[in-house]
Backbone as XML, in Angstrom:
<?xml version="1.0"?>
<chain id="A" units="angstrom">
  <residue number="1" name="UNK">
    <atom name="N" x="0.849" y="-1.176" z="0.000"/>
    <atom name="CA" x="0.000" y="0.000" z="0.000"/>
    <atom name="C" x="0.897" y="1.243" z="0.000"/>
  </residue>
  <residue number="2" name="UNK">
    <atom name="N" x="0.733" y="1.542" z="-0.752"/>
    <atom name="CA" x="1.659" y="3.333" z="-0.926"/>
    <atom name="C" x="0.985" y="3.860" z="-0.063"/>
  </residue>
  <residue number="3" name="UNK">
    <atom name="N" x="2.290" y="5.592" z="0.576"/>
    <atom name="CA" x="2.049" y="5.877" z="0.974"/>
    <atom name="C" x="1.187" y="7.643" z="0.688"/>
  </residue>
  <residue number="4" name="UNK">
    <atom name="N" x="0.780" y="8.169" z="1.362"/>
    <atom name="CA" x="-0.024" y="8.982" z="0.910"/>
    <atom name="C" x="0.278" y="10.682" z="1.802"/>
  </residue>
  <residue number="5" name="UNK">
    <atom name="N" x="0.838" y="11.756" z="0.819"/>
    <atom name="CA" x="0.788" y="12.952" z="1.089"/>
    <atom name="C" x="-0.488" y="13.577" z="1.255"/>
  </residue>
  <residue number="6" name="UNK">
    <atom name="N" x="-0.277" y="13.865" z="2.749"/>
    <atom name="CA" x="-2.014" y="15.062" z="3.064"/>
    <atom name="C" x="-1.121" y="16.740" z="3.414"/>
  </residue>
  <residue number="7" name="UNK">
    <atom name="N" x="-2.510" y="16.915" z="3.950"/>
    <atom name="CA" x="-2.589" y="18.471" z="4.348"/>
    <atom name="C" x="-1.668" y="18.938" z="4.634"/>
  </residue>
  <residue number="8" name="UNK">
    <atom name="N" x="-1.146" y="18.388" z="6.220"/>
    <atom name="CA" x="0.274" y="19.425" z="6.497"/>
    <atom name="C" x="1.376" y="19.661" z="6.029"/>
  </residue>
  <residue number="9" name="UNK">
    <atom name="N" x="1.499" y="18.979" z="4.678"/>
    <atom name="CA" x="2.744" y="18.918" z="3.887"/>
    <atom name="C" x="3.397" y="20.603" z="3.907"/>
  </residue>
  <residue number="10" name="UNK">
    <atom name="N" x="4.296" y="21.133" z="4.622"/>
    <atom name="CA" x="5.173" y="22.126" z="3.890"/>
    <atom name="C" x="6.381" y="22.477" z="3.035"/>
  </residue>
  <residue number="11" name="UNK">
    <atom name="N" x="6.384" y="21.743" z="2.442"/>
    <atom name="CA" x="7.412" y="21.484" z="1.109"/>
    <atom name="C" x="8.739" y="22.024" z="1.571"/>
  </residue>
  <residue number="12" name="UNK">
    <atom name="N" x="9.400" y="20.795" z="2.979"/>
    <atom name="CA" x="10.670" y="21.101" z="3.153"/>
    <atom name="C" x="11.525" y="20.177" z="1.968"/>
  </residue>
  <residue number="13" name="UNK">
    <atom name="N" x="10.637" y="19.468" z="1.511"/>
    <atom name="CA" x="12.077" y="18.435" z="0.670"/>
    <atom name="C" x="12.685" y="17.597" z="1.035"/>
  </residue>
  <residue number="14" name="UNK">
    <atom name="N" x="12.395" y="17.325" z="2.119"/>
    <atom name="CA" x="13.392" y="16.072" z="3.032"/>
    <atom name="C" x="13.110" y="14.944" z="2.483"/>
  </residue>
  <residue number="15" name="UNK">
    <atom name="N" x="12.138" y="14.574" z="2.131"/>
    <atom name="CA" x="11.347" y="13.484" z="1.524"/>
    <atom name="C" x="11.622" y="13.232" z="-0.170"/>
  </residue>
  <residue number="16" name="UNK">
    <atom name="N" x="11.939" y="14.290" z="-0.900"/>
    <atom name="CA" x="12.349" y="14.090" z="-2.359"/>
    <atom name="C" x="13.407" y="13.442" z="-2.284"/>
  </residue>
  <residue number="17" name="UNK">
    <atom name="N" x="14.742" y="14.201" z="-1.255"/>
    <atom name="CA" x="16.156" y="13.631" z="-1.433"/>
    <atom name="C" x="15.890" y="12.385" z="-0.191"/>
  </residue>
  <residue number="18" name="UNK">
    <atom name="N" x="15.630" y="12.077" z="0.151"/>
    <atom name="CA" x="15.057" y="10.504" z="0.872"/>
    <atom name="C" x="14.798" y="9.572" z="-0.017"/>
  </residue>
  <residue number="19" name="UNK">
    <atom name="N" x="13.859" y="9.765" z="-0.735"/>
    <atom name="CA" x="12.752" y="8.823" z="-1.507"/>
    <atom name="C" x="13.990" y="8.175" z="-2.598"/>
  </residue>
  <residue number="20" name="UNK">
    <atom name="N" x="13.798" y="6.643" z="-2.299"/>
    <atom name="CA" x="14.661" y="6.268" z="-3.135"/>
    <atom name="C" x="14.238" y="5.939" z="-4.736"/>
  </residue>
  <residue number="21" name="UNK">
    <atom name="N" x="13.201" y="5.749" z="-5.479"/>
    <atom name="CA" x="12.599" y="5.979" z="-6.387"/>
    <atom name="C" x="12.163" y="7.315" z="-6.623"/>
  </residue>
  <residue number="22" name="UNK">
    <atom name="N" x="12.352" y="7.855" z="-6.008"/>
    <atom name="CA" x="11.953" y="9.912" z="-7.270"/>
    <atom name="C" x="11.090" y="9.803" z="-7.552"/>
  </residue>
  <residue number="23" name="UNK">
    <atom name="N" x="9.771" y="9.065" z="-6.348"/>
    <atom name="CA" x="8.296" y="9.279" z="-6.731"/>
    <atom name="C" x="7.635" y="10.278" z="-5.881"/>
  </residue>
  <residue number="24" name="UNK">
    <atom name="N" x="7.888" y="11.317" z="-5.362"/>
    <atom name="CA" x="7.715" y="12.192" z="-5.065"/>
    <atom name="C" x="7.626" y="13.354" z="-5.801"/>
  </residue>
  <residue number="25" name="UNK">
    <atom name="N" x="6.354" y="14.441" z="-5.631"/>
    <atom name="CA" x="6.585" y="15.195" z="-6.922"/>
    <atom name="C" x="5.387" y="16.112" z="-6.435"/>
  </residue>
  <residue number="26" name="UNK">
    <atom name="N" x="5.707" y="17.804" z="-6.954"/>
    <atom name="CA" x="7.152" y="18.383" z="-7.621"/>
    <atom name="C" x="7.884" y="19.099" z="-6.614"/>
  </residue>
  <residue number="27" name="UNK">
    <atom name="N" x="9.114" y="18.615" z="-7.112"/>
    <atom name="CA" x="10.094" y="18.913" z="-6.216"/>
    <atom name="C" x="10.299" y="20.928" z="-7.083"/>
  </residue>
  <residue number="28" name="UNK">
    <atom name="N" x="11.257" y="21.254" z="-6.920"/>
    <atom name="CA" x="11.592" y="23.182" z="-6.961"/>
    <atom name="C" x="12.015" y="23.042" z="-8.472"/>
  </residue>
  <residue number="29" name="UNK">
    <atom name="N" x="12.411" y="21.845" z="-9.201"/>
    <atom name="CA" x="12.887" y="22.106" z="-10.502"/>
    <atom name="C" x="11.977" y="21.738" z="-11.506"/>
  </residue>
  <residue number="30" name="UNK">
    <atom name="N" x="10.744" y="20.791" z="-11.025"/>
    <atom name="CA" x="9.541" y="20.739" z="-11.626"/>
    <atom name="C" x="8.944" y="21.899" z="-12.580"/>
  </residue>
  <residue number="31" name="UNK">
    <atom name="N" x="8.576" y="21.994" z="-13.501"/>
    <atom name="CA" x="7.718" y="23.272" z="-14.255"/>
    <atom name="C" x="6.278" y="23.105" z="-13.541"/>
  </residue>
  <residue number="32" name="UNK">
    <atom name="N" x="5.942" y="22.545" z="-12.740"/>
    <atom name="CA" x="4.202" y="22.598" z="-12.418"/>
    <atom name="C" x="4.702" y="22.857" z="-10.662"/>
  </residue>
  <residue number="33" name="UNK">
    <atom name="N" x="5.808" y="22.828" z="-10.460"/>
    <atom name="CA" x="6.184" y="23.422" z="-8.757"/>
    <atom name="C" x="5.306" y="24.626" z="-8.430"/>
  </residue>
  <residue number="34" name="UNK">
    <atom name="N" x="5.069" y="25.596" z="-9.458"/>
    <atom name="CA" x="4.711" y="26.809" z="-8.850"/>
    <atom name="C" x="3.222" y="26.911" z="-8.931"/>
  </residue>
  <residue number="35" name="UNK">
    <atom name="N" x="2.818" y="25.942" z="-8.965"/>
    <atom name="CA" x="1.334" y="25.653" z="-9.400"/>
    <atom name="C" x="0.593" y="24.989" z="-8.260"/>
  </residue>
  <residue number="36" name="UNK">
    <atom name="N" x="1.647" y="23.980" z="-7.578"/>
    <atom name="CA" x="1.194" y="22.704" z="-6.803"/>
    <atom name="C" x="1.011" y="23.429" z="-5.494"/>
  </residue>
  <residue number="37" name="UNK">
    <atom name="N" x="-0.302" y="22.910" z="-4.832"/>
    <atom name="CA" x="-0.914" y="23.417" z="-3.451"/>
    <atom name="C" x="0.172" y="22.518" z="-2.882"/>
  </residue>
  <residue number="38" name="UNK">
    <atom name="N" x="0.850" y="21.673" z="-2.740"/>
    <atom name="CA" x="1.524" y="20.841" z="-1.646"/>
    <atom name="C" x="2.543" y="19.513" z="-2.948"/>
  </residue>
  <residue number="39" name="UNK">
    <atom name="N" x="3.075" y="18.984" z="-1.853"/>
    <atom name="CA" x="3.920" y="18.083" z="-2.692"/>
    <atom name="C" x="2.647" y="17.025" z="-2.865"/>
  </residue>
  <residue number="40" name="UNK">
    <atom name="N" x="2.765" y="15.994" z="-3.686"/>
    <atom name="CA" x="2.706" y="14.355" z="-3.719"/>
    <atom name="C" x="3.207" y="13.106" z="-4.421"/>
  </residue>
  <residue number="41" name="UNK">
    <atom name="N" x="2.609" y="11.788" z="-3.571"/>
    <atom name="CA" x="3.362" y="11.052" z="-3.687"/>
    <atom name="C" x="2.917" y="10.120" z="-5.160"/>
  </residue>
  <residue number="42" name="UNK">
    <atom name="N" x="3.347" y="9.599" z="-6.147"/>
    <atom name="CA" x="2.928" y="8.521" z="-6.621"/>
    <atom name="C" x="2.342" y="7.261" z="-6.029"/>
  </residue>
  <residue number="43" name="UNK">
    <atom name="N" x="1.532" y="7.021" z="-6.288"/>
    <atom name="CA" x="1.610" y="5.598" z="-5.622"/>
    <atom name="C" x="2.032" y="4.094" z="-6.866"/>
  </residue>
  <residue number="44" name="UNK">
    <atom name="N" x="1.849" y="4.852" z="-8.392"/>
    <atom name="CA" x="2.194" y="3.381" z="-8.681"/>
    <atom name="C" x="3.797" y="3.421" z="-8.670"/>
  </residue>
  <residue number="45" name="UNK">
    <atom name="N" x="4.521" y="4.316" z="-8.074"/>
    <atom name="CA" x="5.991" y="4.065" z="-8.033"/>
    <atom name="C" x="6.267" y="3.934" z="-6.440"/>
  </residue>
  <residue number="46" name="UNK">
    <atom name="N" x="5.611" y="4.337" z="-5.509"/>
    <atom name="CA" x="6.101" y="3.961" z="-4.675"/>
    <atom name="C" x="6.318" y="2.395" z="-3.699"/>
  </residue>
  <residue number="47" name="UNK">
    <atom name="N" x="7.035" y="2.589" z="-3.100"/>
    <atom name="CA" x="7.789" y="1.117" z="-2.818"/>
    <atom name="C" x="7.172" y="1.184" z="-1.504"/>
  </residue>
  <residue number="48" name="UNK">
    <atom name="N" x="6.872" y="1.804" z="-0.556"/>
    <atom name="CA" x="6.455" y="1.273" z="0.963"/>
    <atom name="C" x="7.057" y="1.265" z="1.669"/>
  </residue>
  <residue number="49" name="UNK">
    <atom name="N" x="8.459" y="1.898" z="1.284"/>
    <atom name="CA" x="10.157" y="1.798" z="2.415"/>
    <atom name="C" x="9.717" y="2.728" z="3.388"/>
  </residue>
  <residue number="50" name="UNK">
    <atom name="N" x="9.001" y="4.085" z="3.836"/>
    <atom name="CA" x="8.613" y="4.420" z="4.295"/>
    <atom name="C" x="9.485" y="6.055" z="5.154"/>
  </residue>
  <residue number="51" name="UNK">
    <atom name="N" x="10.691" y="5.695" z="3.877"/>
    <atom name="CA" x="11.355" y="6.870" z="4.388"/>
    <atom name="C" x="11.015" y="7.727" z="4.490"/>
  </residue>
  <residue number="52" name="UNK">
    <atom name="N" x="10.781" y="8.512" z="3.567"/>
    <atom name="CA" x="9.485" y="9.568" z="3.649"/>
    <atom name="C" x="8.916" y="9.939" z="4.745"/>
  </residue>
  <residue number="53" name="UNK">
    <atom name="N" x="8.339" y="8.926" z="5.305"/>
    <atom name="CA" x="7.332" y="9.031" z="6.592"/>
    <atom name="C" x="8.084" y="9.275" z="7.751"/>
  </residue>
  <residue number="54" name="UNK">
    <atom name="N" x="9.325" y="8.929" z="7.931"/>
    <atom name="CA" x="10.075" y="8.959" z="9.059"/>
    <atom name="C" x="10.404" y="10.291" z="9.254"/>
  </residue>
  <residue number="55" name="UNK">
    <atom name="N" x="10.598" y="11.204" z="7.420"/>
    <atom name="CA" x="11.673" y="12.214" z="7.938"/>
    <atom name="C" x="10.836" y="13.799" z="8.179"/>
  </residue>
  <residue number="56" name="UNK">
    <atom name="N" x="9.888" y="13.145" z="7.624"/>
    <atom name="CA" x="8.428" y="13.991" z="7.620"/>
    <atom name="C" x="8.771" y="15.637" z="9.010"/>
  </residue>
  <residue number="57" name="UNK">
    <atom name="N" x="9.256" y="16.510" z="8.763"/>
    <atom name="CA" x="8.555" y="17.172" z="10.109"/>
    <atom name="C" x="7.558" y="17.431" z="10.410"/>
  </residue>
  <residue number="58" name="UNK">
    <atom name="N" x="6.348" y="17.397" z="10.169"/>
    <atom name="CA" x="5.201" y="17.809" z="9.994"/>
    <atom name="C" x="4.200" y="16.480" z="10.025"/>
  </residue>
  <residue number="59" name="UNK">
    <atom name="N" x="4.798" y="15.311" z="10.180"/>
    <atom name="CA" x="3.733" y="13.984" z="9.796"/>
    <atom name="C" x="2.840" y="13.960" z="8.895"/>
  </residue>
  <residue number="60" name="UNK">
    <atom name="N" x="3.132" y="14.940" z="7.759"/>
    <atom name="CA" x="2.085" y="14.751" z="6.760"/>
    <atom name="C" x="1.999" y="13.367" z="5.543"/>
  </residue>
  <residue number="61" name="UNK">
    <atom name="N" x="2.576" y="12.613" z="6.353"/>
    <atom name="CA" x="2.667" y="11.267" z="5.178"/>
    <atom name="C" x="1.999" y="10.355" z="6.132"/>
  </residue>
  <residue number="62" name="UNK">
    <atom name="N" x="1.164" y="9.544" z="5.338"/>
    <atom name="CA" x="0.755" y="8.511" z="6.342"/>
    <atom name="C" x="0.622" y="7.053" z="5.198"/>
  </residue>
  <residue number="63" name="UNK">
    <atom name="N" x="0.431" y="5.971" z="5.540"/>
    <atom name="CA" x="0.450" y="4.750" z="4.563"/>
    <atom name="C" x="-0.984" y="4.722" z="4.228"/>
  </residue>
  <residue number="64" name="UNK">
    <atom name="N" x="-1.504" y="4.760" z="2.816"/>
    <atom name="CA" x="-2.804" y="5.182" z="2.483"/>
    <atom name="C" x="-4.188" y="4.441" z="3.432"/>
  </residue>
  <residue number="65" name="UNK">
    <atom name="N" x="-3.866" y="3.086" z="3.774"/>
    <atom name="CA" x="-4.707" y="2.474" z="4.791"/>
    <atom name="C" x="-4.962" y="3.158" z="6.622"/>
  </residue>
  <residue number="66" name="UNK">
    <atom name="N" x="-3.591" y="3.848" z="6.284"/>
    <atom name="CA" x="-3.577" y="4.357" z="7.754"/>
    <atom name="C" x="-4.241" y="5.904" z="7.931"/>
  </residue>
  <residue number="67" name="UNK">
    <atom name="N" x="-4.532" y="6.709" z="6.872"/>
    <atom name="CA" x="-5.050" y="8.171" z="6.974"/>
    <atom name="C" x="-6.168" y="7.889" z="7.730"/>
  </residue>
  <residue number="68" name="UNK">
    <atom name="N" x="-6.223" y="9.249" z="8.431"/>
    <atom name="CA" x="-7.042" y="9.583" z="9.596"/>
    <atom name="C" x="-8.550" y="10.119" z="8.633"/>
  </residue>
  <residue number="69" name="UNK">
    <atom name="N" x="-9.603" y="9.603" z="9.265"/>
    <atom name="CA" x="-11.005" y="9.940" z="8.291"/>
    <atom name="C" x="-10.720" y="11.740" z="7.342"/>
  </residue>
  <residue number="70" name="UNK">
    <atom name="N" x="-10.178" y="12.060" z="8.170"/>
    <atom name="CA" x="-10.474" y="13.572" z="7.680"/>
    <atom name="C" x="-9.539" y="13.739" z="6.548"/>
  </residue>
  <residue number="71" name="UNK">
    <atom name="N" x="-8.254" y="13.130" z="6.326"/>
    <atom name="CA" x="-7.009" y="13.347" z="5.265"/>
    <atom name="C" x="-7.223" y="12.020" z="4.011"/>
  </residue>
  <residue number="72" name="UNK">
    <atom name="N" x="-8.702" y="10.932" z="3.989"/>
    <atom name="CA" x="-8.496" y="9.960" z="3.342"/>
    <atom name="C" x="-9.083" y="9.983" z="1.476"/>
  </residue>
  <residue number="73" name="UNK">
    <atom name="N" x="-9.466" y="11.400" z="1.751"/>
    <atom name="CA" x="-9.567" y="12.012" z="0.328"/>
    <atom name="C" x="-8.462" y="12.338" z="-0.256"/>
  </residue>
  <residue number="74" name="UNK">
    <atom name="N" x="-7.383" y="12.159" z="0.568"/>
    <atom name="CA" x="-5.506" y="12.579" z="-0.242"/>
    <atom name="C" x="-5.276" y="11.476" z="-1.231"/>
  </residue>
  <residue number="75" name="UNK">
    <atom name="N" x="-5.632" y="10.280" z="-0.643"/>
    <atom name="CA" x="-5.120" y="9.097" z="-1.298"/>
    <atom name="C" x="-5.856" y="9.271" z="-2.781"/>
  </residue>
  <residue number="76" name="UNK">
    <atom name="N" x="-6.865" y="10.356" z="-3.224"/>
    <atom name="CA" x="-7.502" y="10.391" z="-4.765"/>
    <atom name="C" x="-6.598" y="11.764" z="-4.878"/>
  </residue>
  <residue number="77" name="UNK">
    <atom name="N" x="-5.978" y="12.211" z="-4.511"/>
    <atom name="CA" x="-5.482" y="13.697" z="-4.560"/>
    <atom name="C" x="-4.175" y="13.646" z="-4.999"/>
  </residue>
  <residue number="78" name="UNK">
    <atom name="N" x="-3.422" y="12.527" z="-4.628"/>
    <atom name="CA" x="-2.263" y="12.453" z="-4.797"/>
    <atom name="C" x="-2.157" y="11.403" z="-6.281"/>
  </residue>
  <residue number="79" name="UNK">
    <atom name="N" x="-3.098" y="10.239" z="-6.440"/>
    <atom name="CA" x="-2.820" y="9.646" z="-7.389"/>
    <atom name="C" x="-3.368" y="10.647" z="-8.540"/>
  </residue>
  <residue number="80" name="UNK">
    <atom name="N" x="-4.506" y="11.811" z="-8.241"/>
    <atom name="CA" x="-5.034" y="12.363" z="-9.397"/>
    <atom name="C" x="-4.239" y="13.507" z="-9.919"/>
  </residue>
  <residue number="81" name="UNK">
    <atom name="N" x="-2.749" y="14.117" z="-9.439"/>
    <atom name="CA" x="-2.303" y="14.994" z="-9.542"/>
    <atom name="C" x="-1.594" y="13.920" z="-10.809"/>
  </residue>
  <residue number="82" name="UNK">
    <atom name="N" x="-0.916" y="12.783" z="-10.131"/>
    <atom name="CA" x="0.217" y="11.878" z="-11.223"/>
    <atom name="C" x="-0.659" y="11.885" z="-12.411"/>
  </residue>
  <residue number="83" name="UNK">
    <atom name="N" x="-2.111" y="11.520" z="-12.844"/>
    <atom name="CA" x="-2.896" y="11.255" z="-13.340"/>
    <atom name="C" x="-2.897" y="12.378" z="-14.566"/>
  </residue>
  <residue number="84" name="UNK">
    <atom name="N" x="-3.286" y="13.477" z="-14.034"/>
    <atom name="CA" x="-3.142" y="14.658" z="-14.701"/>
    <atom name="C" x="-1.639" y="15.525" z="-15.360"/>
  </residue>
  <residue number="85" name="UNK">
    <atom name="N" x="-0.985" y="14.971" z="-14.713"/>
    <atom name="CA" x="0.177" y="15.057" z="-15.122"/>
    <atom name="C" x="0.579" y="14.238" z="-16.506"/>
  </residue>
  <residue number="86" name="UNK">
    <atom name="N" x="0.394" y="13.078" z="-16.421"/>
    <atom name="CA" x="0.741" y="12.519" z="-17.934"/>
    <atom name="C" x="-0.013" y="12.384" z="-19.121"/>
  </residue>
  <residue number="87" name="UNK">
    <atom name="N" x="-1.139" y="13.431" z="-18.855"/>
    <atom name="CA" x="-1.973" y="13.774" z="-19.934"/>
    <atom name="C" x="-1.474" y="14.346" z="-20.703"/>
  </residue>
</chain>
């Protein structure tokens, strides 16, 4: 189960240079960076290692089974950003 970027995300980046697949997105060199309300995660690239989640300051990552009722609309938020992206 991938994991899933919510709300409190403040786009320190700790999590791009963590993430060992570069499914995190957009990072500052992205062309849609200045667009994006918050970072997110892929889920069909992510692996479940969970680094991400550890380095989090903010705990805004949670494993998509684990979001709290109120953040479990991220898990369509984050796959629909990737979604829209490779249109």
């Amino acid at each position: 189960m991938a994991y899933v970027m919510a709300a409190p995300c403040v786009a320190d980046y700790s999590c791009i240079e963590i993430c060992p697949v570069d499914c995190i997105s957009p990072g500052p060199n992205d062309s849609d960076f200045d667009d994006a309300e918050q970072m997110y995660i892929d889920p069909e690239r992510c692996i479940d290692c969970g680094a991400c989640q550890q380095i989090c300051p903010v705990s805004a990552i949670c494993e998509a089974g684990g979001l709290p009722p109120k953040w479990r609309h991220y898990a369509d938020v984050n796959a629909g950003f990737f979604l829209a992206r490779s249109r």
